[in-house]
LOGUDO-736280 format. One record per residue (C-alpha): residue in three letters; x, y, z. Coordinates in steps of 0.25 Angstrom, whole numbers, padded with zeros to 4 digits, always signed. Layout:
<sites>
ALAXYZ/...
</sites>
This chain:
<sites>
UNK+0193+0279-0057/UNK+0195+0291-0049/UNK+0191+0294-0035/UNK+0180+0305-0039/UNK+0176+0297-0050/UNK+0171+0286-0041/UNK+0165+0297-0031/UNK+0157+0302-0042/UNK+0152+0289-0048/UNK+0149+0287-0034/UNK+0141+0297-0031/UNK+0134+0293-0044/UNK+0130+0281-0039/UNK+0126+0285-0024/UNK+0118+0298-0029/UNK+0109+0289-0038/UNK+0100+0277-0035/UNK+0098+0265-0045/UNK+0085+0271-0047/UNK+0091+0284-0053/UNK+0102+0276-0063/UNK+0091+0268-0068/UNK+0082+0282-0071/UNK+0096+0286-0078/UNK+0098+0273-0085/UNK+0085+0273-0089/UNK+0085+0289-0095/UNK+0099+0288-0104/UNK+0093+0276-0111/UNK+0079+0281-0114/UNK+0087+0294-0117/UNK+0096+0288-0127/UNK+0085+0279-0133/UNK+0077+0290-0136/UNK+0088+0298-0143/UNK+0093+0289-0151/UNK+0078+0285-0156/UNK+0076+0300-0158/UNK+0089+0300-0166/UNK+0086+0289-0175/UNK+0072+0293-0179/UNK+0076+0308-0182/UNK+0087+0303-0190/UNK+0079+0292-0197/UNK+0068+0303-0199/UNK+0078+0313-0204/UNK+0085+0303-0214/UNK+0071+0301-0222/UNK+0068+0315-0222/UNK+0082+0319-0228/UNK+0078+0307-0240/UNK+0066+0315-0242/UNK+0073+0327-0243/UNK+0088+0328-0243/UNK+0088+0340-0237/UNK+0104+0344-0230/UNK+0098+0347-0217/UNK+0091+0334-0214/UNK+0103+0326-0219/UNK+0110+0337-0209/UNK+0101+0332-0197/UNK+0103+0317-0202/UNK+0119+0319-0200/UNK+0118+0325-0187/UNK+0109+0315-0180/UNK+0118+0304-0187/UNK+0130+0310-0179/UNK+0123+0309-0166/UNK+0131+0299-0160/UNK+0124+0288-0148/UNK+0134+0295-0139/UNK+0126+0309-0139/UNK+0113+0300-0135/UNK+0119+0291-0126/UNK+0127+0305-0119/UNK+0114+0312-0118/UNK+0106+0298-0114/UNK+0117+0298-0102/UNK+0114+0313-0098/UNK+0101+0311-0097/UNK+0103+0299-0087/UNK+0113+0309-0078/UNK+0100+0317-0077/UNK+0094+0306-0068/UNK+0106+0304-0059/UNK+0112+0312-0049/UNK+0126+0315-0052/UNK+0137+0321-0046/UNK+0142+0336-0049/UNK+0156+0328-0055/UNK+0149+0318-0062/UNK+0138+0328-0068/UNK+0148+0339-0073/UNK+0155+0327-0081/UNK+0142+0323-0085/UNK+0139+0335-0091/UNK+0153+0338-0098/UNK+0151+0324-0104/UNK+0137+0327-0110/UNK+0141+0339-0116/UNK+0155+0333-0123/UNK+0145+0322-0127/UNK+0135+0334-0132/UNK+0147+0341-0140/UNK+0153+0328-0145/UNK+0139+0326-0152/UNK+0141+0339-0157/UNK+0152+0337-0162/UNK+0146+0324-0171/UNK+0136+0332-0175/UNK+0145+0345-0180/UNK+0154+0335-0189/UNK+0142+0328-0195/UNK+0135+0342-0196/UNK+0148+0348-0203/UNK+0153+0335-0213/UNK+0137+0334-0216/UNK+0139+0351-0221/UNK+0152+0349-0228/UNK+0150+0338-0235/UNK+0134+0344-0240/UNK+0143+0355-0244/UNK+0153+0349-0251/UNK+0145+0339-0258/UNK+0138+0350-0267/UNK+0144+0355-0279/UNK+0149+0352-0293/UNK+0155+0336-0295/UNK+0167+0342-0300/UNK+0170+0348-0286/UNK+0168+0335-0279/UNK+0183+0332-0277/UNK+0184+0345-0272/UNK+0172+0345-0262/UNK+0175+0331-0256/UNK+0191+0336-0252/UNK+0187+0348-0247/UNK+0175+0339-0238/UNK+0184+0331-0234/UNK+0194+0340-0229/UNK+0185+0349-0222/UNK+0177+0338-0216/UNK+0189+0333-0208/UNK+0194+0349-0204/UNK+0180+0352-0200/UNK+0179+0339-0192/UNK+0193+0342-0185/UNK+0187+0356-0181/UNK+0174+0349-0175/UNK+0180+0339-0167/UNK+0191+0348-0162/UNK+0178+0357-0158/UNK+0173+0348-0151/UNK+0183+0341-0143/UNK+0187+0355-0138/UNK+0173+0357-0135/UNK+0173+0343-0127/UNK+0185+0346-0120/UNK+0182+0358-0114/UNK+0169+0354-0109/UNK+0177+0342-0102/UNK+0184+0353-0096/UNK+0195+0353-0102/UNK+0203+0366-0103/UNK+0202+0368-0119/UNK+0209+0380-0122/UNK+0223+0372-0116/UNK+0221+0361-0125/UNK+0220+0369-0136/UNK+0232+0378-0133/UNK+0239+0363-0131/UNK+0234+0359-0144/UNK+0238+0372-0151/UNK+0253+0369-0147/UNK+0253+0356-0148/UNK+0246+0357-0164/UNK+0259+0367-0166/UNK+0267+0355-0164/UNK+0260+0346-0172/UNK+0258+0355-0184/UNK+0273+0355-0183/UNK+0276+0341-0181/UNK+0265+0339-0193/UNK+0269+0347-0204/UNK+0268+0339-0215/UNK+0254+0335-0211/UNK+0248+0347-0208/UNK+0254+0352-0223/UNK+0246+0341-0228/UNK+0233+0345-0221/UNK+0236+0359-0227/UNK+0239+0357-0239/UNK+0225+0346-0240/UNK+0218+0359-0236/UNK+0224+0367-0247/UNK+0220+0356-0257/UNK+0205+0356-0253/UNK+0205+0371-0253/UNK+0212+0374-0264/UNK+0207+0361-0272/UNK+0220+0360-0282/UNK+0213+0346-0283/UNK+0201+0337-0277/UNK+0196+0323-0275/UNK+0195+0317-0289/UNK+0205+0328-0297/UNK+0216+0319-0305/UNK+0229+0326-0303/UNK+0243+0325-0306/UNK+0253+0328-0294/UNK+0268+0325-0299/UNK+0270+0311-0305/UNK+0257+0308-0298/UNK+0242+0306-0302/UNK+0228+0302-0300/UNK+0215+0306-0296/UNK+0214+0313-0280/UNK+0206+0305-0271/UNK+0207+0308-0259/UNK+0213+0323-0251/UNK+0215+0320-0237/UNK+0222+0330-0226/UNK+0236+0324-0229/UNK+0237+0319-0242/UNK+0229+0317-0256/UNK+0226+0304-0263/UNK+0227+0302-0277/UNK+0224+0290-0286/UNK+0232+0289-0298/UNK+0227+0283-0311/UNK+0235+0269-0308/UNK+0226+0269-0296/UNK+0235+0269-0284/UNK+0232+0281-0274/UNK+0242+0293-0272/UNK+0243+0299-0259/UNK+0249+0313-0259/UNK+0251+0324-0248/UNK+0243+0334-0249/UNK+0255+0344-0244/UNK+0265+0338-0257/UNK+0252+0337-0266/UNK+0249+0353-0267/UNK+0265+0355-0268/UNK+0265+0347-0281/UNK+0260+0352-0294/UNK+0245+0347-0295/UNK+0240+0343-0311/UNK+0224+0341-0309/UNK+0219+0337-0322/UNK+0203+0336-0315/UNK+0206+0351-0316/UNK+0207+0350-0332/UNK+0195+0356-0340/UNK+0201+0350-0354/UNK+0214+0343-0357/UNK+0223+0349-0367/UNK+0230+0338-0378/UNK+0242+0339-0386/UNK+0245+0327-0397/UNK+0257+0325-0408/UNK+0257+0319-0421/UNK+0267+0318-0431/UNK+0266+0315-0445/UNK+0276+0309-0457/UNK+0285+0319-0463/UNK+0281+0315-0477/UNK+0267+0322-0472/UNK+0264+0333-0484/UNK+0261+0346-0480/UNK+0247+0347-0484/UNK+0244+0334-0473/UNK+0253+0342-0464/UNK+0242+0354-0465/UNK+0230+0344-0463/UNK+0237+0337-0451/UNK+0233+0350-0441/UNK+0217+0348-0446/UNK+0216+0334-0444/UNK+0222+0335-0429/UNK+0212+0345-0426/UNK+0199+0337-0435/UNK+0203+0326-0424/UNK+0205+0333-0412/UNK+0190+0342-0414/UNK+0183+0328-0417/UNK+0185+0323-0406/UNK+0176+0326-0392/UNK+0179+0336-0381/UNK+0193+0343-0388/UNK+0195+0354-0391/UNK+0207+0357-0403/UNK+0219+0367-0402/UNK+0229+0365-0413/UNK+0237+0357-0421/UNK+0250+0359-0427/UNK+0262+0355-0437/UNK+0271+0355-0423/UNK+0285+0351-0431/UNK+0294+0341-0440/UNK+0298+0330-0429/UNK+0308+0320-0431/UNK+0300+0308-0439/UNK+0286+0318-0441/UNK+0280+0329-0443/UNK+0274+0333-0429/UNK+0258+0339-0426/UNK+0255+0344-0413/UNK+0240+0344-0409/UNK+0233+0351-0396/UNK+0220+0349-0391/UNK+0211+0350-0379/UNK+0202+0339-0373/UNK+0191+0346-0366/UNK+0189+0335-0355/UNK+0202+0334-0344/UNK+0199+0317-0344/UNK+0211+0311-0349/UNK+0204+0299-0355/UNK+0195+0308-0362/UNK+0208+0316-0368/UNK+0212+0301-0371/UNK+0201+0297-0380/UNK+0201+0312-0388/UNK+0216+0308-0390/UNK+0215+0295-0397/UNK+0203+0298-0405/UNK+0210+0312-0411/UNK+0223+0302-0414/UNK+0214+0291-0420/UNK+0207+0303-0428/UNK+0221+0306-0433/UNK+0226+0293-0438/UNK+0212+0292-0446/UNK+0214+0306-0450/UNK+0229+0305-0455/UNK+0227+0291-0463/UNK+0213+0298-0471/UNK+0224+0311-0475/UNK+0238+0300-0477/UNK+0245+0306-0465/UNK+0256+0297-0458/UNK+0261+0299-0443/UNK+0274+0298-0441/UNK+0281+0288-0433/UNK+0296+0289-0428/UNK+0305+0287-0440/UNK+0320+0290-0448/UNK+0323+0291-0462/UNK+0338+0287-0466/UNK+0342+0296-0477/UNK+0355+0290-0488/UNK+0363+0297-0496/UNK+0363+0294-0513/UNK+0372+0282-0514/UNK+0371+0277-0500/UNK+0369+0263-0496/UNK+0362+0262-0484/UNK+0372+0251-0479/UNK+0383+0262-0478/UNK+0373+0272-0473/UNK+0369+0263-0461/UNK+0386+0260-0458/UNK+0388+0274-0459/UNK+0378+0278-0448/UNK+0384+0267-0441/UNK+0397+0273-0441/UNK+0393+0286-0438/UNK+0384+0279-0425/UNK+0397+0272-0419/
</sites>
């Protein structure tokens, strides 16, 4: 312990009877009793007041009073016992910085519960479609707005602790130049998680497809995004290689546009051929939430006769566009048998000249094969 130290405690201790440290004693713990007594019933007061009527301010109050920490009481009940004793100039001014860190460190807790309690009443009201989007964009301005705070206050601290501020922060400046440099790749990341959330090409709950990859976004974070895909394990991705890729979000589709083939025997007549169209479209349009757009004798395929067929599907969910699909193809068999139409399956048809036997047909494609 320091020389000056021990000369101050000293004088301490011979500027003051027993009498005097009991007085002090006595006042920082009837002090602290009475604030934390007074904190609890305000807060218990407020708590069923805000039940009663759910009003943003009360509930504002109830935050703040739950971020006063036992520190602030037990700092204040401590100053109030340095009132009773007689203290040195050396020992007094430290005293003094000490309570008013101690003040602005409380502050401080009551400033980031103040600001989250804002952001999130803000962020929290809207559309259920935009709760993806609100909750990225909470939780990355949470953790700037937090960083800014608590940079505040230790600035704040430091200079009342005497310490020259405006040299740290020029120290601090260079030294960031440096380790912006040496963090590249990281601080990419952090820009590019700020691009996302202003510029929203996805948020939490969107299904997307980025590559050979996809899932559902779970989770964007300052350095990378997770995704889980649909055989359930979790994809992490960086956010900087995330926004250079082409993105696919199908959350973003209003309906989802289907294209189907058919193909029929070639002994099909024309007349069946002319109904075929009519039939595709009667089963599209029974069926819910579709919405037709042709279908057309597309052309003469190897073994058929080929239809093409194009509808939309007026809800983006795959399963939905699943279930439309197999009842219009179940509608199509039924449809088909009722007017004698075949489909066609993969076939060839071996032609003979007059007078050939089908023995020396087969040797001569043998022939012709070797």
């Amino acid at each position: 312990m320091p020389i000056n130290t021990i000369a101050m405690f000293h004088q301490l201790i011979t500027r003051n009877t027993l009498q005097d440290g009991l007085y002090a004693l006595l006042a920082a713990c009837v002090f602290m009793l009475v604030l934390q007594l007074a904190r609890s019933l305000l807060l218990h007061r407020l708590v069923r007041i805000a039940k009663s009527t759910d009003t943003g301010l009360g509930n504002l109050f109830i935050e703040l009073l739950s971020a006063t920490r036992f520190l602030l009481v037990a700092g204040v009940g401590l100053y109030v016992a340095t009132l009773f004793l007689d203290l040195p100039v050396a020992l007094e001014k430290w005293v003094d910085h000490a309570f008013i860190a101690l003040i602005i460190l409380q502050i401080g807790f009551w400033a980031n519960r103040g600001l989250v309690f804002w952001l999130r009443h803000h962020f929290t009201q809207g559309e259920k479609e935009d709760e993806g989007s609100r909750a990225m964009t909470l939780s990355l301005l949470t953790f700037l707005v937090r960083v800014v705070l608590w940079a505040l206050v230790t600035l704040l601290m430091l200079d009342n602790l005497g310490l020259n501020v405006t040299a740290l922060v020029a120290s601090l400046g260079i030294g960031g130049i440096a380790v912006a440099l040496a963090a590249q790749n990281i601080l990419s990341d952090l820009f590019a998680s700020l691009s996302i959330s202003i510029d929203k090409p996805f948020v939490i709950g969107d299904f997307i497809v980025v590559g050979d990859m996809m899932g559902s976004v779970e989770h964007v974070g300052l350095k990378t995004t997770r995704i889980r895909s649909l055989g359930g394990e979790q994809i992490i991705l960086s956010n900087n290689d995330l926004l250079k890729s082409r993105i696919r979000n199908y959350k973003r589709m209003q309906e989802r546009r289907a294209v189907f083939a058919i193909g029929v025997t070639y002994d099909t007549c024309a007349t069946l051929l002319e109904q075929i169209p009519m039939l595709i479209r009667q089963a599209i349009e029974k069926q819910p939430e579709t919405r037709f757009d042709r279908a057309h004798f597309k052309s003469f395929g190897p073994s058929s006769l080929d239809f093409e067929a194009v509808y939309f599907v007026l809800s983006p969910d795959f399963n939905i566009f699943m279930n439309v699909q197999q009842a219009i193809n179940l509608q199509l068999v039924r449809s088909f048998a009722e007017h004698g139409i075949e489909f066609a399956f993969p076939t060839q048809t071996l032609h003979l000249n007059a007078g050939t036997t089908l023995a020396s047909a087969l040797v001569g494609h043998d022939k012709a094969i070797e």
